[in-house]
C-alpha positions as CSV (number, residue, x, y, z in Angstrom):
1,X,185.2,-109.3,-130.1
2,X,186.8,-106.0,-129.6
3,X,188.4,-105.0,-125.9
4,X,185.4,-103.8,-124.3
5,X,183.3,-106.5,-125.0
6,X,185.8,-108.8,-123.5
7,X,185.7,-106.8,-120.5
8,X,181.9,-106.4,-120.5
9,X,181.3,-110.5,-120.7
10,X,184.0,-111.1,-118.2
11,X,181.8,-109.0,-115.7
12,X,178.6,-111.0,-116.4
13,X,180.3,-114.6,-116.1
14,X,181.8,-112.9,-112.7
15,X,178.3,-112.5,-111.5
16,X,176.8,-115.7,-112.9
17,X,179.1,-117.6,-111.0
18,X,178.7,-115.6,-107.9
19,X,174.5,-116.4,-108.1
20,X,173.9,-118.0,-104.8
21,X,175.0,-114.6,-103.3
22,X,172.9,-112.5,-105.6
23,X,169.8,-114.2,-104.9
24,X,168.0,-113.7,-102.3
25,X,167.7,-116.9,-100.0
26,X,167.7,-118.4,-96.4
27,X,169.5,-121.7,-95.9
28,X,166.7,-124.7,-94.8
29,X,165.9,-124.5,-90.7
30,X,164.5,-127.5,-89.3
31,X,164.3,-128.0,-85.5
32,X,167.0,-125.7,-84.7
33,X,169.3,-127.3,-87.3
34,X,170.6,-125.3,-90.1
35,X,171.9,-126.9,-93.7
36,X,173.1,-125.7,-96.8
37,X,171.4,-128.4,-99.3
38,X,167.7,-128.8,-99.7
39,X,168.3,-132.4,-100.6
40,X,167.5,-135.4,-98.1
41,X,168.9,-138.6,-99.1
42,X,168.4,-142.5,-98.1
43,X,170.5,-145.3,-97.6
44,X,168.4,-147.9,-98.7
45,X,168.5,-150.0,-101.9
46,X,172.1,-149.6,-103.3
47,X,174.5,-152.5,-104.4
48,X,177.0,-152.3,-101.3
49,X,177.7,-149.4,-99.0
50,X,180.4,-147.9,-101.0
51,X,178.0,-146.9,-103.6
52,X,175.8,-146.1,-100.7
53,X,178.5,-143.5,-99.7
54,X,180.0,-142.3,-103.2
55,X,176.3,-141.3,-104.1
56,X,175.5,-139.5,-100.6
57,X,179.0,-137.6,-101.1
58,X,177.8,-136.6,-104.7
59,X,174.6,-135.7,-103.9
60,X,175.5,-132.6,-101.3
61,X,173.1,-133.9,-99.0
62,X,173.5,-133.1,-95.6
63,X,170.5,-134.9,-93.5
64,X,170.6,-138.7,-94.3
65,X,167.7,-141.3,-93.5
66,X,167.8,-144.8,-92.8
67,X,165.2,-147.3,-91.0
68,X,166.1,-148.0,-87.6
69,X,164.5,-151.6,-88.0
70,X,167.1,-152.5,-91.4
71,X,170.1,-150.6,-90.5
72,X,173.2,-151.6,-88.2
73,X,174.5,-149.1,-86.0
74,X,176.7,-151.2,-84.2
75,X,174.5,-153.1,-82.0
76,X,176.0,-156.2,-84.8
77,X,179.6,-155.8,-84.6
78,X,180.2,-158.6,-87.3
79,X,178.3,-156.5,-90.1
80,X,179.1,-153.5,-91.5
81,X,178.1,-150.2,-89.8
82,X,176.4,-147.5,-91.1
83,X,178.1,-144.9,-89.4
84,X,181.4,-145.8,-90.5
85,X,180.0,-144.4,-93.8
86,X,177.6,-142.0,-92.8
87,X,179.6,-140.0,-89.6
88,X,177.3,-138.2,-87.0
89,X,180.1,-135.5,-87.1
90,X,179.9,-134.7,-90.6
91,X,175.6,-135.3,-91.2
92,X,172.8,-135.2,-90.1
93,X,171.0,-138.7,-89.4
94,X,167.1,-138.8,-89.7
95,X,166.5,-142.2,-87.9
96,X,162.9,-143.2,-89.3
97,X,159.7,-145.2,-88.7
98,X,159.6,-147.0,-92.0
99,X,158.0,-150.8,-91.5
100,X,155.9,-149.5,-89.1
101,X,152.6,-150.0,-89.2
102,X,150.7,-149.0,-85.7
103,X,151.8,-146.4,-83.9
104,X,153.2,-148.3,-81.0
105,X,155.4,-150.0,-83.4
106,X,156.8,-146.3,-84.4
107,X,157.1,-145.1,-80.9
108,X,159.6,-148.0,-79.7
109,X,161.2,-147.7,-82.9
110,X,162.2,-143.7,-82.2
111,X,162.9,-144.4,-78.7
112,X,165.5,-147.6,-79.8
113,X,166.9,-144.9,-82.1
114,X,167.5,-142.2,-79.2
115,X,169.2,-145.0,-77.4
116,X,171.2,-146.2,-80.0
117,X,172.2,-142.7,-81.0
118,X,173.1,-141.0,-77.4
119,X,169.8,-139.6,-77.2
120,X,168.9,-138.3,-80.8
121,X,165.9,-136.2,-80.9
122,X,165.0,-135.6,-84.4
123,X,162.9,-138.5,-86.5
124,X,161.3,-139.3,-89.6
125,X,157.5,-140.4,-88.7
126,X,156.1,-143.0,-90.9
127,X,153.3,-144.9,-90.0
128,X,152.3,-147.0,-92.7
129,X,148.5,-148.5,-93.6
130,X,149.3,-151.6,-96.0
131,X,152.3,-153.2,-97.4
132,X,151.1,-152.6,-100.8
133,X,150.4,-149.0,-101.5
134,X,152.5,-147.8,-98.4
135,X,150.4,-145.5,-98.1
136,X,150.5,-143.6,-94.5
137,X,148.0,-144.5,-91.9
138,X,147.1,-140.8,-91.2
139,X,144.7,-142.0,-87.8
140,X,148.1,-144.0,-86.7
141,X,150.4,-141.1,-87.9
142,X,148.5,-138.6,-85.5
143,X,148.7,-141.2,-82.9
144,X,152.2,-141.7,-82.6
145,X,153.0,-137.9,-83.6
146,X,151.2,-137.1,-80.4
147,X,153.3,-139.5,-78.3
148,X,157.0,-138.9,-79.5
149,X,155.9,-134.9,-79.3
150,X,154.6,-135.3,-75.6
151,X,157.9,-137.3,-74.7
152,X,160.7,-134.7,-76.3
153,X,161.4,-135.8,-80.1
154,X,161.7,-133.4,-82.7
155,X,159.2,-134.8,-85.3
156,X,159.5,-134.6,-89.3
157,X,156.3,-136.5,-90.7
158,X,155.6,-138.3,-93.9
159,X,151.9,-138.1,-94.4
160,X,149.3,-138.2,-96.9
161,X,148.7,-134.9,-99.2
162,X,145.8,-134.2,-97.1
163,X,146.2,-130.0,-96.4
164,X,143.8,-130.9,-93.1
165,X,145.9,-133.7,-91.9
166,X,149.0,-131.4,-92.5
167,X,147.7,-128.6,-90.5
168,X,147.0,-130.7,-87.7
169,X,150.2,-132.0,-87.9
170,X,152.1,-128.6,-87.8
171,X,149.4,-127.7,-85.0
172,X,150.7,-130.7,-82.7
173,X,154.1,-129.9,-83.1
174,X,155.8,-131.3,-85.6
175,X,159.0,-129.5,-87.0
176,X,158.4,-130.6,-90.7
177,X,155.6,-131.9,-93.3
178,X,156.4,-134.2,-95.9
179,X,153.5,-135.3,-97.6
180,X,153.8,-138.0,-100.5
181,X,154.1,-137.3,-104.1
182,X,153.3,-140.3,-105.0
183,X,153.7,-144.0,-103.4
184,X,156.5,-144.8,-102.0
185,X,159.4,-146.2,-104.6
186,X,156.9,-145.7,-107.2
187,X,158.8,-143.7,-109.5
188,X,155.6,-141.5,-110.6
189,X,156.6,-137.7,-109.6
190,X,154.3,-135.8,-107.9
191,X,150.6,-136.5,-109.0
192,X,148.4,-133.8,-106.6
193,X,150.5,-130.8,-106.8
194,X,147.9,-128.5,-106.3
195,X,147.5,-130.1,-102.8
196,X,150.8,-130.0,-102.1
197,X,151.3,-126.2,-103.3
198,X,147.7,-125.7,-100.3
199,X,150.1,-127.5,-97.4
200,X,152.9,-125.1,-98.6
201,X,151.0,-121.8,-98.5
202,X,149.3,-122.8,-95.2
203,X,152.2,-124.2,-93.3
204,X,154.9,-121.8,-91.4
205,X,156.9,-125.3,-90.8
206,X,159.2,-126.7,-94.2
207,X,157.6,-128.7,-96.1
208,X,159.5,-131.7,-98.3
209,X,158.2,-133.4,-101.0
210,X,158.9,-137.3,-99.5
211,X,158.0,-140.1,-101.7
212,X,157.8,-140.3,-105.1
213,X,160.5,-139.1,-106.8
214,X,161.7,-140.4,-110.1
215,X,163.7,-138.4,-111.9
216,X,165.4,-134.9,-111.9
217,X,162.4,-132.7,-113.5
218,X,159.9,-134.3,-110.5
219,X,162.4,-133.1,-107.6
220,X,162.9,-129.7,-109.6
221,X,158.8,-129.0,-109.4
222,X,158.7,-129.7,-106.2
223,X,161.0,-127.1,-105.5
224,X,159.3,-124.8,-108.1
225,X,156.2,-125.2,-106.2
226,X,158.0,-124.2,-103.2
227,X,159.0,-126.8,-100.8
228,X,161.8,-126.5,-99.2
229,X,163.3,-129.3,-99.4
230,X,162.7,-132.8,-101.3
231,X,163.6,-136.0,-99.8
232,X,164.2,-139.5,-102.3
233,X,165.6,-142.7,-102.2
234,X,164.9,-144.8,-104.2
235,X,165.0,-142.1,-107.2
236,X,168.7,-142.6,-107.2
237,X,169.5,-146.1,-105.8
238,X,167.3,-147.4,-108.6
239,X,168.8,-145.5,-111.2
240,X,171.0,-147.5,-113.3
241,X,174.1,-145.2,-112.3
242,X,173.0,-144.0,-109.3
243,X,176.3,-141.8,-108.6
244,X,175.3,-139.9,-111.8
245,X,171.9,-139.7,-110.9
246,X,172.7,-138.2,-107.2
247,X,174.5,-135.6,-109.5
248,X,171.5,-134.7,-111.1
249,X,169.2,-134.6,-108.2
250,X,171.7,-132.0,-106.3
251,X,171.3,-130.0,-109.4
252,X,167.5,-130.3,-109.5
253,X,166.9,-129.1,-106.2
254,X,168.8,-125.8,-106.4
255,X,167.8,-125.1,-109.9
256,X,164.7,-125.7,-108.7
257,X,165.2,-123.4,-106.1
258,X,166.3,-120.7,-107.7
259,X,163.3,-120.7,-110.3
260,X,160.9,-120.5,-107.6
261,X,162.8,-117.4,-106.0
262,X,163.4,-116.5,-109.5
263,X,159.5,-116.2,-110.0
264,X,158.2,-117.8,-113.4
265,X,157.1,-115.6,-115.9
266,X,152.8,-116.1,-115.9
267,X,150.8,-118.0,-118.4
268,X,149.0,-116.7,-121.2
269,X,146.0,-117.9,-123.5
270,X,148.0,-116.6,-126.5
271,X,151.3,-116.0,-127.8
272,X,154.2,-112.8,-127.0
273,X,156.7,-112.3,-129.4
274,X,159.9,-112.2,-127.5
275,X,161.0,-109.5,-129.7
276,X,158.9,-106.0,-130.0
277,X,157.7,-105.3,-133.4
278,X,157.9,-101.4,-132.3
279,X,160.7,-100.3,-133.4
280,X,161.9,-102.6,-135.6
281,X,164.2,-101.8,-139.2
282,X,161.2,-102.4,-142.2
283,X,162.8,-104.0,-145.3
């Protein structure tokens, strides 16, 4: 390669790696707070908490999840503490609902997690309808949405992929939507995502893909469909290296991203040649 064409691909890998600036974005907004990564993670379901905390630092994430009934935040100072792991001063905890199953049940549980956390506003809602699908209770969802809105909490909400039970949702107050992929720890991606793409275009809250999650190419279409964010657990503390895994999800989610900014190219009903035949050298 002569001189200029040095030069010339210098320029371009330049640019490539200064992409995040060249496109067009807004960093993710949720109830006044502002984060870089559009990946949520748990902090369920790993082999010990140092795995728990190599796979959060690997992952980018910035807002971290945990069930207030399963976690230890101190109030047992002979176990380990999640905090010591997960700081307040570096993330973002999302305190959630998950083993509740009436809406009282989810209400004490936020409030226990405002006391435990010097008066922590923002929650994940989840109000489950059976211990076998784990699918949400939508009536009980409402319910307890109502309540924890009326007494100050910032509200994120796991729901069903209902686009009316989402507005309704967004019309109470909640600060973000997150309707199911697919059940809970089931591994299956997203099944409905034409619903999902209807609560996306109606809703002027985010909206995160929560539940479902197997695999990179599922949290990459769930940002190609345009959510803004994707939230998983068990995606990568199942996987059988889940530090590797928690690489690949970061990834997903801003390739992801950028393809939905990006803008596919659309589908046809027959083939394009990627080369022109006009103007082409004739043997």
């Amino acid at each position: 390669m002569n001189r200029n064409g040095e030069q010339y691909f210098s320029r371009l890998k330049t640019k490539a790696h200064s992409m995040t600036d060249f496109i067009q974005d807004q960093p993710l907004r949720i109830a006044g707070h502002v984060f870089g990564s559009r990946l949520l993670v748990g902090t369920g379901k790993y082999k010990d908490f140092d795995e728990t905390a190599e796979a959060i630092a690997v992952s980018g994430a910035e807002v971290v999840t945990f069930a207030v009934r399963r976690t230890n935040l101190g109030q047992e100072a002979s176990e380990p503490n999640l905090l010591d792991i997960v700081p307040p001063e570096r993330f973002t905890l999302l305190p959630n609902t998950a083993g509740c199953y009436t809406a009282k049940d989810a209400v004490r549980t936020c409030k226990l997690a405002r006391e435990l956390l010097d008066g922590h506003k923002l929650v994940k809602l989840e109000v489950l309808g059976d211990d076998h699908t784990l699918y949400p209770n939508v009536v009980e969802t409402l319910k307890a949405a109502e309540a924890l809105l009326g007494d100050g909490f910032d509200v994120m909400v796991y729901t069903s992929d209902d686009p009316i039970v989402a507005r309704e949702l967004e019309q109470m107050g909640c600060c973000a939507i997150m309707p199911l992929g697919s059940l809970i720890g089931s591994g299956h991606g997203i099944q409905n995502p034409h619903n999902v793409r209807l609560i996306i275009e109606q809703s002027s809250v985010p909206v995160l893909v929560d539940a479902g999650i197997g695999t990179a190419s599922d949290a990459a279409m769930a940002m190609e469909l345009g959510c803004d964010g994707v939230l998983m657990n068990s995606a990568i503390a199942h996987a059988r290296q889940p530090v590797l895994m928690a690489s690949a999800m970061k990834k997903a989610v801003e390739a992801g991203r950028e393809a939905f900014l990006a803008g596919r190219m659309p589908r046809r009903q027959s083939a394009a040649p990627s080369s022109p035949f006009a103007g082409r050298i004739n043997g």
